[in-house]
C-alpha positions in Angstrom: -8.8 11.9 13.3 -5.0 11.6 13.8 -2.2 13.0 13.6 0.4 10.5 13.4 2.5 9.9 10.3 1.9 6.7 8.2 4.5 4.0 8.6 5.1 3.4 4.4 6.6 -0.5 3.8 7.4 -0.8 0.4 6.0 -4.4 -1.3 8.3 -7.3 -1.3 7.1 -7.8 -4.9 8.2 -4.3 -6.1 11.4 -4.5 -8.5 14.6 -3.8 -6.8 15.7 -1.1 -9.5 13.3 1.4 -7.4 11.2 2.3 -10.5 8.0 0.1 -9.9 7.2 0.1 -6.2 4.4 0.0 -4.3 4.4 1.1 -1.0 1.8 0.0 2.3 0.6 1.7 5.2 -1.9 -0.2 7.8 -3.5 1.1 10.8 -6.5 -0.8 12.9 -8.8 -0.1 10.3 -7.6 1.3 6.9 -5.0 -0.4 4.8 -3.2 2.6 2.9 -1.7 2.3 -0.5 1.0 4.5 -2.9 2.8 4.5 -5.9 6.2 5.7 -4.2 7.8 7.4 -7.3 5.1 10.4 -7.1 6.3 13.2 -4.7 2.4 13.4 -4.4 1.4 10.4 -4.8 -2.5 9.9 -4.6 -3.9 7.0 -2.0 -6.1 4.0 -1.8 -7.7 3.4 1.4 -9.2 0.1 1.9 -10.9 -1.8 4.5 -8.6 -4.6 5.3 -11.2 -7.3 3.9 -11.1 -5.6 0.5 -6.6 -5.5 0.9 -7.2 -9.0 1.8 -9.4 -10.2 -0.9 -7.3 -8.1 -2.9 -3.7 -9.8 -2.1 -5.6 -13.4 -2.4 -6.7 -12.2 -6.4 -3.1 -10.9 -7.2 -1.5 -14.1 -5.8 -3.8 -16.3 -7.7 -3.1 -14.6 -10.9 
């Protein structure tokens, strides 16, 4: 398991207010994701088929 931090990238769709965001994390073989306006914000890991199958749902609408 490692030690090293999480790069968070906040979502290009989040509002630019700072209230609604979304924040991303990827490594090799988990996609991470937050709700950044929790201090302790709880996490989804995915596999990066399900984030893309995911991100191809949400675009479609």
């Amino acid at each position: 398991m490692s030690t090293t931090p999480l790069a968070w990238f906040k979502s290009s769709y989040s509002g630019s207010s700072g209230d609604d965001c979304v924040e991303v994390a990827t490594c090799p073989s988990t996609v991470h994701v937050r709700d950044s306006k929790l201090d302790e914000s709880p996490q989804l890991a995915l596999a990066p088929a399900s984030w893309t199958r995911f991100l191809a749902y949400a675009v479609r609408g």
